[in-house]
C-alpha positions in Angstrom: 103.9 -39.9 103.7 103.9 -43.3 105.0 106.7 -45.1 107.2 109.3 -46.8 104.8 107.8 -50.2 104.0 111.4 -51.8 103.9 112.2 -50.9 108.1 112.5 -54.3 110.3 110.6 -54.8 113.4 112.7 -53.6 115.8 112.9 -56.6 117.6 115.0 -58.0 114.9 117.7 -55.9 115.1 121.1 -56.8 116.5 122.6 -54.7 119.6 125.1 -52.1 118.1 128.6 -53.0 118.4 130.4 -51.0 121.4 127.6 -49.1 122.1 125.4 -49.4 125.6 122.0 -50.3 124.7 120.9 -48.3 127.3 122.8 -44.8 125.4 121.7 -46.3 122.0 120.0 -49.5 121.1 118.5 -50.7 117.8 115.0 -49.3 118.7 116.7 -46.3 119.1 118.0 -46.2 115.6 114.4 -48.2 114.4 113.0 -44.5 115.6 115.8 -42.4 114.4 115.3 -43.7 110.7 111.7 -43.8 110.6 111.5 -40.4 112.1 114.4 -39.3 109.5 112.2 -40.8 106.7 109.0 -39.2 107.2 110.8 -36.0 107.6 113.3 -35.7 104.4 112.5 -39.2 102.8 116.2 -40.6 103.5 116.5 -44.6 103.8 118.1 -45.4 106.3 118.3 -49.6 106.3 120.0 -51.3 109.3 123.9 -51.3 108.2 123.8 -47.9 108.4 122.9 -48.1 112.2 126.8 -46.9 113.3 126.5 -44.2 111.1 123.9 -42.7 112.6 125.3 -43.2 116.3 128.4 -41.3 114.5 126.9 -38.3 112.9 124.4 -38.0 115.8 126.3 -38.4 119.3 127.3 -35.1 119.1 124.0 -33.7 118.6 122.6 -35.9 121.7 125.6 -34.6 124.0 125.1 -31.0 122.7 121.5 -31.5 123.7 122.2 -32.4 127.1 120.9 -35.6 127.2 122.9 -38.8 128.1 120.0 -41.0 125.8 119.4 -41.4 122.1 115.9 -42.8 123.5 115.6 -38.9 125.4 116.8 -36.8 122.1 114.4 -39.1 120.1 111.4 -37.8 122.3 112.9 -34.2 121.8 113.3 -34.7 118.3 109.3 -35.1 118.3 108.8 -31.1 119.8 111.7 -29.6 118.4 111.5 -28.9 115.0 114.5 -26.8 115.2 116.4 -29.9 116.4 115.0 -32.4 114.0 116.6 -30.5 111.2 119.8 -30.7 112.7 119.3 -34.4 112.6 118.4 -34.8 109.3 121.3 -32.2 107.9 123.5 -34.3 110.2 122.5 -37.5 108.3 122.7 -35.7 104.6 125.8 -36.8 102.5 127.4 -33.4 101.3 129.8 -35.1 98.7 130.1 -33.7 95.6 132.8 -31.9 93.4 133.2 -28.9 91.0 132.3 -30.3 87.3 130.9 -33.6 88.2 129.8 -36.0 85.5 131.7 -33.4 82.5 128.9 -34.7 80.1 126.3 -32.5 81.7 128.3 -29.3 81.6 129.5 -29.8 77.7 125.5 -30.7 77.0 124.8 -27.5 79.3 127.0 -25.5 76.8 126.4 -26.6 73.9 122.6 -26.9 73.9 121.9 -25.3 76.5 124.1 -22.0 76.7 123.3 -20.8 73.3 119.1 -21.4 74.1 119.8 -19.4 77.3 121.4 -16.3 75.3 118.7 -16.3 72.4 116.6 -16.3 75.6 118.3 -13.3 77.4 118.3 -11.0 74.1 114.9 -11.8 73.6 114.3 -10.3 76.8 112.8 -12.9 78.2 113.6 -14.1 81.7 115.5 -17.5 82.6 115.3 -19.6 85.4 117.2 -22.3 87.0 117.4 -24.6 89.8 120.4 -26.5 91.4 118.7 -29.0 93.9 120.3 -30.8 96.6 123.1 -27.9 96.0 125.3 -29.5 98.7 128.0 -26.9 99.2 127.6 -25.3 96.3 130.4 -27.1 93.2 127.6 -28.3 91.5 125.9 -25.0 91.5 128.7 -22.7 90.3 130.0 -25.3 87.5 126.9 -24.8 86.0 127.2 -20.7 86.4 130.6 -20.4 85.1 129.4 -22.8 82.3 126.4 -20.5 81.3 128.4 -17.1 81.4 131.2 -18.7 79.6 134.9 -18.2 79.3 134.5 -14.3 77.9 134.5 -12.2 80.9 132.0 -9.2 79.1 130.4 -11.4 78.3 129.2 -13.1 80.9 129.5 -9.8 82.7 126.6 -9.2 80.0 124.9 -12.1 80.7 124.7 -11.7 84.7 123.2 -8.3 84.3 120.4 -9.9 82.3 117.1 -11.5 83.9 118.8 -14.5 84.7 118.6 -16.1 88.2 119.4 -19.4 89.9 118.1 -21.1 93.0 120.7 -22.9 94.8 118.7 -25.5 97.2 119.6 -28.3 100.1 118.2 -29.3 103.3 121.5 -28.9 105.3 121.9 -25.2 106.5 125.9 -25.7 106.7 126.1 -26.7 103.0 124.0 -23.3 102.3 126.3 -21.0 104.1 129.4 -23.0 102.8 128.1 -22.4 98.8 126.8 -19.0 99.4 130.1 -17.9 101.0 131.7 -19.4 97.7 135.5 -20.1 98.9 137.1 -23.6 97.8 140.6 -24.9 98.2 142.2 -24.3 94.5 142.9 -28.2 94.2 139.4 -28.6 94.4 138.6 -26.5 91.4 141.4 -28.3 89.3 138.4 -29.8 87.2 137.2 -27.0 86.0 138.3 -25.4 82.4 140.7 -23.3 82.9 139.8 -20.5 80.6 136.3 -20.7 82.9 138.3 -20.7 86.1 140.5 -17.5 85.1 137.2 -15.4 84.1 135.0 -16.3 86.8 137.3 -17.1 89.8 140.0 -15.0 92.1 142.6 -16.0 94.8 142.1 -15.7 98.1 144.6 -16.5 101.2 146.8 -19.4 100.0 145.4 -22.1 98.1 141.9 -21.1 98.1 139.8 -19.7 95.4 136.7 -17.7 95.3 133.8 -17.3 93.1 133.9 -13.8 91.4 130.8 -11.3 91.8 129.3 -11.4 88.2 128.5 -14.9 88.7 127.6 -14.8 92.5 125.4 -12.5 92.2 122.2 -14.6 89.9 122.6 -17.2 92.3 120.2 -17.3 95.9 121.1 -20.0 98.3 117.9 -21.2 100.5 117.4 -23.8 102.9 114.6 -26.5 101.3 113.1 -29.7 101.9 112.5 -31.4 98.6 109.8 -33.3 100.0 108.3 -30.5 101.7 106.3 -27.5 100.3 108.5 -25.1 96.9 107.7 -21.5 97.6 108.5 -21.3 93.7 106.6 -19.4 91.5 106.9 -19.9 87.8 108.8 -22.3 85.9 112.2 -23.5 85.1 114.4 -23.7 82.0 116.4 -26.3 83.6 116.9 -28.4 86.5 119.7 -30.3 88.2 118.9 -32.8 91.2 122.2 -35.2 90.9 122.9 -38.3 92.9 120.4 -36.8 95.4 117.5 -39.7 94.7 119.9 -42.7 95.5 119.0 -41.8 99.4 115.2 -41.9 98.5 112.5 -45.1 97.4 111.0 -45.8 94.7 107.7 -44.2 95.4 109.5 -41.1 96.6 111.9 -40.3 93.8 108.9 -40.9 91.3 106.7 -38.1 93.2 109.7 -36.1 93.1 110.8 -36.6 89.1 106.9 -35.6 88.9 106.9 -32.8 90.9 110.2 -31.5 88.6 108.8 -32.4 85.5 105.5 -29.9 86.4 108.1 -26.7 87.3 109.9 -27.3 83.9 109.3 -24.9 81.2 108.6 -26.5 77.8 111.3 -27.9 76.3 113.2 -27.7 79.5 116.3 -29.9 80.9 116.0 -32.1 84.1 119.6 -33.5 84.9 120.1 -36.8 87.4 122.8 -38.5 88.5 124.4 -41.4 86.5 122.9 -44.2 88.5 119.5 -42.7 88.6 116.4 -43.3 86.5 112.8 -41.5 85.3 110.3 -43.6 86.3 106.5 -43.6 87.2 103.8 -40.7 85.7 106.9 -38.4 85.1 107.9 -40.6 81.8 104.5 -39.5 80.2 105.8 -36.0 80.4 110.1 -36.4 80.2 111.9 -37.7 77.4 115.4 -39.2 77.2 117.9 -36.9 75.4 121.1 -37.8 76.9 123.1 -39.7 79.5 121.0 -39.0 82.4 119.6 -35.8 80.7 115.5 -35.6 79.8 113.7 -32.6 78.2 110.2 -31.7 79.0 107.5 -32.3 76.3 104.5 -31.0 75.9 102.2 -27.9 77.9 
């Protein structure tokens, strides 16, 4: 991958507000955002320049050096620490039945393709990309098994599995372990959040083991190589592509559109768009929802 087109020569950028340029200067965060491009595709343009002295200062003090222009050369024989950077710079917001319309298409045209699926005995697949800390991935669980407890205890006992995926290790653990404040879950239908959901502590809900047990949490760069073998029956990547370019959310719709099954779902967030070679192969069904076509 290239360096973004859009970055300014760093000559042209203005000295950061309160900040020494000798601990941070805008060459440092010229480097920072090209390096955090190449590596996980994120824009970065020049407002954002505080930003990253925020999420990142405590990385460069953890490190031990006084310089962003020192942890920038580490960041180049450290791949360990370059992750760190780019989970640090990763927006983790997100929120248990976001954009509703998804999750009543998911059950009503979805659900009932899934369960003709399952009792033919053949397997189903899905894939919650750029997870976060894991909302988005369990609405769309408790969704599929329904508000029936047997039977979703039916269902999760079937060959049914979900990958739950995002670049940032602490939104992994915080999905996999599955415990959110009971506020949080508020919109959630209830009769979903009494089958599939039990107290725990005060105020705090947790994901019960029917449903927690299809899903697999793993670490994963979108942009980087899918150890994925097969196809999926659906996809959701949501309000993930509004940190990328053009050129690099249309080799990634691409790259989606070839791991969905026939007649599979691809779901995006509200202000996102299919475009480039993946329209000859994705058609608009919905708000934000497309179905694979052909082979």
């Amino acid at each position: 991958m290239t360096a973004q087109s859009s970055t300014i020569s760093t000559s042209l950028y203005d000295p950061i507000p309160g900040v020494s340029p000798d601990i941070y200067s805008g060459k440092d965060f010229a480097q920072v955002a090209r390096i955090v491009y190449e590596a996980a595709g994120i824009v970065l343009p020049q407002g954002k320049a505080m930003l990253v002295y925020s999420r990142l200062a405590p990385l460069v003090r953890a490190s031990g050096l006084v310089t962003f222009g020192k942890y920038i050369e580490l960041l180049g024989n450290d791949r360990a620490e370059l992750d760190r950077t780019v989970a640090a710079l990763t927006t983790n917001h997100t929120f248990f039945y976001r954009e509703a319309h998804h999750f009543e298409h998911l059950a009503q045209v979805v659900r009932p393709q899934v369960l003709s699926q399952l009792e033919a005995r053949r397997p189903v697949r899905l894939w919650s990309a750029g997870c976060s800390s894991g909302e988005e991935t369990w609405s769309i669980i408790m969704t599929l098994l329904g508000p029936d407890r047997a039977m979703g205890q039916q269902i999760a006992r079937a060959d049914i599995r979900a990958l739950a995926s995002d670049i940032a290790p602490h939104a992994i653990e915080r999905g996999s372990k599955a415990v959110y404040p009971a506020k949080d879950m508020a919109p959630v239908p209830a009769a979903l959040r009494s089958a599939w959901t039990s107290s725990v502590g005060d105020d705090e809900l947790t994901i019960a083991e029917p449903a927690r047990s299809i899903v697999r949490f793993r670490q994963l760069n979108l942009l980087g190589q899918w150890p994925i073998k097969g196809r999926f029956d659906f996809i959701f990547c949501r309000n993930v592509m509004i940190y990328f370019d053009t050129p690099t959310k249309e080799h990634l719709v691409q790259r989606f559109a070839q791991v969905l099954a026939p007649g599979g779902f691809l779901y995006i967030g509200h202000s996102e768009r299919v475009t480039g070679a993946a329209t000859q192969m994705l058609e608009l069904v919905g708000p934000t929802i497309y179905r694979r076509s052909g082979p």
